[in-house]
C-alpha positions in Angstrom: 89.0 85.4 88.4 90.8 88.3 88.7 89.3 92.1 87.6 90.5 93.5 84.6 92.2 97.1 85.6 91.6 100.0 83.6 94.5 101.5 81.6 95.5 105.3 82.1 94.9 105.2 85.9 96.2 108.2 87.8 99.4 107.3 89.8 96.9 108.4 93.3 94.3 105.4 92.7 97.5 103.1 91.4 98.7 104.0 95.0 95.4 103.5 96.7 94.7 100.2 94.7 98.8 99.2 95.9 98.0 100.2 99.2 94.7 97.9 99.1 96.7 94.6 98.1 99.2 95.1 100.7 95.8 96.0 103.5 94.8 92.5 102.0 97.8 90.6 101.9 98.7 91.5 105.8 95.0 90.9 107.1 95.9 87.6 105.0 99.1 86.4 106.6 97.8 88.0 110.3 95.0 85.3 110.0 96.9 82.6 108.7 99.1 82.8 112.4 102.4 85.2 110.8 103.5 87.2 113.3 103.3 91.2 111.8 106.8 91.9 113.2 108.2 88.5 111.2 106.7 89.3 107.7 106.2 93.3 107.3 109.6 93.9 106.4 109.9 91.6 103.5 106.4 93.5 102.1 107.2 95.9 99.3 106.1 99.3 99.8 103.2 101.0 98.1 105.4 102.5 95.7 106.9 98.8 94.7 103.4 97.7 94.8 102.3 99.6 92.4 106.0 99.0 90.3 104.6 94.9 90.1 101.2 95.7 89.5 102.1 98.1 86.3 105.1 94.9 85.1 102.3 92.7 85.7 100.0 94.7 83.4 102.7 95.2 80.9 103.3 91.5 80.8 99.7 90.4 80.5 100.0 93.2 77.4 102.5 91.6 75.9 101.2 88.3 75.6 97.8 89.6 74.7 99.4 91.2 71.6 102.3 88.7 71.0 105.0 91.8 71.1 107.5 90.9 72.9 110.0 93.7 74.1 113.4 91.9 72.9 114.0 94.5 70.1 114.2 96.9 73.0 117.1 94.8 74.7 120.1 95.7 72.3 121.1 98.2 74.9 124.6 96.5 75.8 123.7 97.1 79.6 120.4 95.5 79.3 121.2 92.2 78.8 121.4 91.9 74.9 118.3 90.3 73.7 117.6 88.2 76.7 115.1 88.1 79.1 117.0 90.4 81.8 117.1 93.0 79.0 113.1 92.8 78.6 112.8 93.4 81.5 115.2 96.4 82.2 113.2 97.7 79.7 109.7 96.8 80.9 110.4 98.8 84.5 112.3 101.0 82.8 109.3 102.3 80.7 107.7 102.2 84.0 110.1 104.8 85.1 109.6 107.2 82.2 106.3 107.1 82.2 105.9 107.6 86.7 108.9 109.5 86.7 108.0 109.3 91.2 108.2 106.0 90.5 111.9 105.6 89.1 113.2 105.2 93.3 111.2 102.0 93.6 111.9 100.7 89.9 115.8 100.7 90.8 115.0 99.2 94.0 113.3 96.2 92.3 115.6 96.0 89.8 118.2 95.5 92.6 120.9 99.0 91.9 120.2 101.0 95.0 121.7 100.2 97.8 119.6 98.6 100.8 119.3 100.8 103.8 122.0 101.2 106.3 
């Protein structure tokens, strides 16, 4: 079973414990036969890392408390009331409250462009 994480982390150890799963999930794939060069590119960085462990936090939140964020999705670019517009609204909280964090939120969310 997974460790609870504590609430009100400092975006450093969010970064060190993002930087962790990604240590783990390379050491992982290495042993499992991937080749490095084949699967570090599709990795997210630490930044995004840390994006899906806060959505994954928020989520677990939600359910604990039975709030779901669909009053939040009447924002006609977010999706009206579906599940898109929870979450646009889930990683964009995420944003506001890690404002270093916004770059990686629009990545994930798929508006920035991809390199090149």
């Amino acid at each position: 079973m997974a460790e609870p994480r504590r609430t009100g982390r400092s975006l450093e150890v969010l970064r060190a414990e993002a930087a962790e799963e990604i240590a783990v999930l390379v050491e992982h794939r290495s042993r499992a036969g991937e080749d490095p060069w084949e699967f570090m590119p599709t990795l997210p960085t630490v930044d995004e890392q840390v994006v899906l462990i806060l959505r994954a936090e928020a989520v677990e939140l939600d359910a604990a408390i039975g709030q779901r964020s669909a009053h939040w999705a009447g924002h006609p670019a977010s999706g009206q009331g579906t599940e898109l517009g929870e979450e646009y609204h889930r990683l964009r909280r995420i944003a506001l409250l890690h404002p270093e964090l916004t770059p990686a939120v629009w990545k994930l969310m798929g508006a920035l462009p991809g390199p090149g």
